[in-house]
C-alpha positions as CSV (number, residue, x, y, z in Angstrom):
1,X,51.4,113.5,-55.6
2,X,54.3,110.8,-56.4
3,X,54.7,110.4,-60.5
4,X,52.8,106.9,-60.4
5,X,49.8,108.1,-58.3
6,X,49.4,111.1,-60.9
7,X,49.2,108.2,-63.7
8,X,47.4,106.1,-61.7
9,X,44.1,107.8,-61.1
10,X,43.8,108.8,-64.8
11,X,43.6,105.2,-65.9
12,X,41.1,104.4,-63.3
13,X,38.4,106.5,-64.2
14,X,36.3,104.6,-66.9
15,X,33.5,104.3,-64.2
16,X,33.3,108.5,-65.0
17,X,33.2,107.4,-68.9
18,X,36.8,109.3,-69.2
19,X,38.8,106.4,-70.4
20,X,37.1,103.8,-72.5
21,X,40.3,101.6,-72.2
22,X,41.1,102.1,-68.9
23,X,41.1,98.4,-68.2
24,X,44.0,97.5,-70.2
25,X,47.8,98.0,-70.7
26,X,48.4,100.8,-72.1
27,X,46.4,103.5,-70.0
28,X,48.5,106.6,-71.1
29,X,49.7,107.2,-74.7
30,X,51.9,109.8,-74.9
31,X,54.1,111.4,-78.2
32,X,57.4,111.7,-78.2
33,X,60.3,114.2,-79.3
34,X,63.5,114.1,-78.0
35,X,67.0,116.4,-78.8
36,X,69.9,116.1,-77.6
37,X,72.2,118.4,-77.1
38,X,76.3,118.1,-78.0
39,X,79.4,119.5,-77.0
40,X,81.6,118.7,-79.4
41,X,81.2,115.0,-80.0
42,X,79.9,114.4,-76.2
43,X,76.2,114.2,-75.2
44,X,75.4,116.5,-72.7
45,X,72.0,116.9,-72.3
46,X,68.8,115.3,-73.3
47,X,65.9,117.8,-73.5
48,X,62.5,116.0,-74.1
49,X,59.1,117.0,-75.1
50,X,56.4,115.1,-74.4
51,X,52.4,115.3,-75.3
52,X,49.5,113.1,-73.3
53,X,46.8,112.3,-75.0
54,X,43.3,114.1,-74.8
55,X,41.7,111.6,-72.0
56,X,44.5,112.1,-70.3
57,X,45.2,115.6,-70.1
58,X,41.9,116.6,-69.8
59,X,41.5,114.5,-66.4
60,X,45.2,115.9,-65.1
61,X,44.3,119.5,-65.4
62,X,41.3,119.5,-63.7
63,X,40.8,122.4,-61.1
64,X,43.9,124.0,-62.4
65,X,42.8,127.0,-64.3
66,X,42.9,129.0,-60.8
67,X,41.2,132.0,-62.3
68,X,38.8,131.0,-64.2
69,X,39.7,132.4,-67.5
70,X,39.7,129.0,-69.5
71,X,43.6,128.9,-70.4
72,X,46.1,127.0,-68.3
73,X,48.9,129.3,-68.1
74,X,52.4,128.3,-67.4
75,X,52.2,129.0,-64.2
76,X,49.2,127.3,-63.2
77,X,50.8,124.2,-64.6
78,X,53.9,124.5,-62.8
79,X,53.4,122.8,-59.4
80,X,51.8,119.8,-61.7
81,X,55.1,119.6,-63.8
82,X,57.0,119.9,-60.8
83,X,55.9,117.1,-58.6
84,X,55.7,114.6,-61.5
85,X,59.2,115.7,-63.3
86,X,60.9,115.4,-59.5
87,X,59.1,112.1,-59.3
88,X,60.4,110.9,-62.8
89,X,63.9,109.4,-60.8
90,X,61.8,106.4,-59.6
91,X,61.5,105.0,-63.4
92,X,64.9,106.3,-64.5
93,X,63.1,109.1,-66.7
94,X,61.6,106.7,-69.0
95,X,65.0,106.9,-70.8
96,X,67.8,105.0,-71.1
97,X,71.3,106.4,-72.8
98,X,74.1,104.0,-73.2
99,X,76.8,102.5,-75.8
100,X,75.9,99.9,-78.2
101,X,76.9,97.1,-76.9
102,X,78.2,98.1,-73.5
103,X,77.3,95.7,-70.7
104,X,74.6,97.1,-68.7
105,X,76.2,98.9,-65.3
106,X,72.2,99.6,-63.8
107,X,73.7,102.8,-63.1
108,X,71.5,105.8,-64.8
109,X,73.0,108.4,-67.2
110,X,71.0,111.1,-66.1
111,X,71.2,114.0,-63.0
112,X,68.3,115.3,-62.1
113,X,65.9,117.3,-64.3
114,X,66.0,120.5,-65.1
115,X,64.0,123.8,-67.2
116,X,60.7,121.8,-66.6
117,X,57.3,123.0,-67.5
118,X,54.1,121.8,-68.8
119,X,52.4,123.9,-71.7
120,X,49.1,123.5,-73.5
121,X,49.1,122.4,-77.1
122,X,45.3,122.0,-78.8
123,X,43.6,119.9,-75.8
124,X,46.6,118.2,-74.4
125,X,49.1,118.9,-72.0
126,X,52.9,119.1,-73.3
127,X,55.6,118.5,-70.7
128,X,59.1,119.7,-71.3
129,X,61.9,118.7,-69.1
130,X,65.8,118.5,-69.6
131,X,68.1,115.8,-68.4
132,X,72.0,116.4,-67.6
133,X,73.7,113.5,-68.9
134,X,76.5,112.6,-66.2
135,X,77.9,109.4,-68.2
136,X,80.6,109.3,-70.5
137,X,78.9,107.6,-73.7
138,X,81.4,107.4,-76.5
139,X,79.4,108.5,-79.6
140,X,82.3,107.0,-81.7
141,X,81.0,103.2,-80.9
142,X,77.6,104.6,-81.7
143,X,75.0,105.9,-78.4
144,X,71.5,104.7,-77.9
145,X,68.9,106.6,-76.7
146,X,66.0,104.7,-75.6
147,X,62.6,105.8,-74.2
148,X,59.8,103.3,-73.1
149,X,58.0,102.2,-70.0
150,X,59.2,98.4,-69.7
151,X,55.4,97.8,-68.0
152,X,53.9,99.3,-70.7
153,X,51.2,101.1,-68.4
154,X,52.3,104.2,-70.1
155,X,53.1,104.0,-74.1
156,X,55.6,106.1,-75.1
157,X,55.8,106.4,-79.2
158,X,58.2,109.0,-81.1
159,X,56.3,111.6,-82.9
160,X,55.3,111.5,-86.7
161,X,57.4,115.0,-87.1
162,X,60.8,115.9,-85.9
163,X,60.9,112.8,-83.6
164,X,64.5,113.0,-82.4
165,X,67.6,115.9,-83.7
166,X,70.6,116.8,-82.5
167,X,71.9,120.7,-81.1
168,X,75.3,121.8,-81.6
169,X,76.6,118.5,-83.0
170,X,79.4,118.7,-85.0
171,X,79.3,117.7,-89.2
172,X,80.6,114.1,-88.4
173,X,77.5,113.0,-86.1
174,X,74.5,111.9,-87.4
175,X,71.4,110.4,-85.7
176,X,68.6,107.9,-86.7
177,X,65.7,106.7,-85.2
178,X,64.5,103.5,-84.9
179,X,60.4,102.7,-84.1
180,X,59.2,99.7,-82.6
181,X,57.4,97.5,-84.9
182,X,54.4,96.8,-82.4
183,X,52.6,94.2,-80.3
184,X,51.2,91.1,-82.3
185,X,47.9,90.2,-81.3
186,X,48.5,87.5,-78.5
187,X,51.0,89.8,-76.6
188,X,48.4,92.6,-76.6
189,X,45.7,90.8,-75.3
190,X,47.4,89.3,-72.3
191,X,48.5,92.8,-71.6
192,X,44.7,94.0,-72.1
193,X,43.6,91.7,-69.2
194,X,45.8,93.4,-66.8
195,X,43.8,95.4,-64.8
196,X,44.7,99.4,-64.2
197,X,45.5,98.8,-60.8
198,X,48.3,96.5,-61.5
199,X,51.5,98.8,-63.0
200,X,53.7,95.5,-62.8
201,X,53.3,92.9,-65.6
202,X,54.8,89.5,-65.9
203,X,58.0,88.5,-66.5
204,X,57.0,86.5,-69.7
205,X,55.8,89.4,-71.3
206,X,58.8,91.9,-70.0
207,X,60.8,91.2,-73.3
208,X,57.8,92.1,-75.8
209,X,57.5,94.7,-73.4
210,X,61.0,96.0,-74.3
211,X,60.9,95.6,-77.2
212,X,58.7,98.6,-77.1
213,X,61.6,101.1,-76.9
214,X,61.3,103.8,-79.2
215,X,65.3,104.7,-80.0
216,X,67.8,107.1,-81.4
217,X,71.3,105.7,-82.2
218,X,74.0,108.5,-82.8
219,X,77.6,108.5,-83.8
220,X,80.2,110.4,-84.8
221,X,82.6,109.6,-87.4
């Protein structure tokens, strides 16, 4: 099942009383921790961790548990994680990695994913996934990491702990994070009135929609 069919369906099911905001932008909340891994002072890697929410999570894993013993095991998971992680390509990972103020190439960063699995955490499903940075981002200039959904049918948000690190970076880099401040009223209720079947949103509200991006800047000194 293609990435955005897998979304889909889940926010379509307030008729079954699953989602109770089903018909409005956002339909998926998920939290957010990402790493990324160095090599010296160069970015390699991007290894991400992200939770759904309950709703969510509870409609995606239905029918998995294969033998009936109430946990979802790694394995049960995998062919879930591995159709929607394979699928990810089609919206550039939900991540963006670039130089400040580099023009934008529309060429992606990543290769394809990698060590991808889904685990269980509480009542909601965690998926973990690696991405191979293949662009040469020079940290010196300071790197951005961004991750968003520019339709905003799926809100990406950094989590409260250990939201973004770093793994074998050297002394001299340092990262920060930077949250999005938030929708103001009017912006979120033209979004609310677009319905769940309807992933594309218009242009006019594509730059509050961006302004959604939850990022880490790094550089090294």
């Amino acid at each position: 099942m293609p990435f955005r069919l897998w979304f889909l369906p889940a926010a379509l099911v307030v008729s079954c009383g699953l989602y109770t905001t089903a018909q409005a932008h956002p339909h998926v909340w998920v939290s957010v921790q990402s790493e990324l891994v160095m090599d010296g002072q160069k970015i390699t890697a991007i290894n991400h961790r992200w939770t759904f929410d309950e709703a969510f999570s509870a409609f995606a894993s239905q029918g998995l548990d294969e033998n009936d013993d109430g946990v979802l095991s790694r394995e049960e998971l995998q062919p879930l994680a591995q159709v929607n992680v394979e699928s990810l390509s089609e919206y550039g990972y939900f991540s963006e990695l670039y130089q400040k103020g580099a023009p934008d190439t529309g060429e992606t960063a990543f290769g394809d994913p990698y060590d991808y699995w889904l685990s269980v955490s509480g009542d909601q499903l965690v998926l973990h996934f690696t991405l191979p940075v293949v662009a040469d981002v020079d940290t010196h200039q300071e790197a951005v990491l961004d991750v968003y959904d520019p339709s905003f049918f799926v809100d990406f948000t950094f989590a409260d702990k250990s939201p973004a690190k770093l793994l074998n970076a050297p002394a001299n880099c340092h990262a920060r994070v930077e949250r999005p401040k938030g929708l103001d009223d009017d912006v979120a209720s033209q979004l609310a009135a677009i319905p769940a079947d309807q992933r594309a949103i218009p242009s006019d509200l594509m730059q509050f929609t961006v302004a959604m991006a939850n990022q880490v800047y790094l550089k090294c000194d």
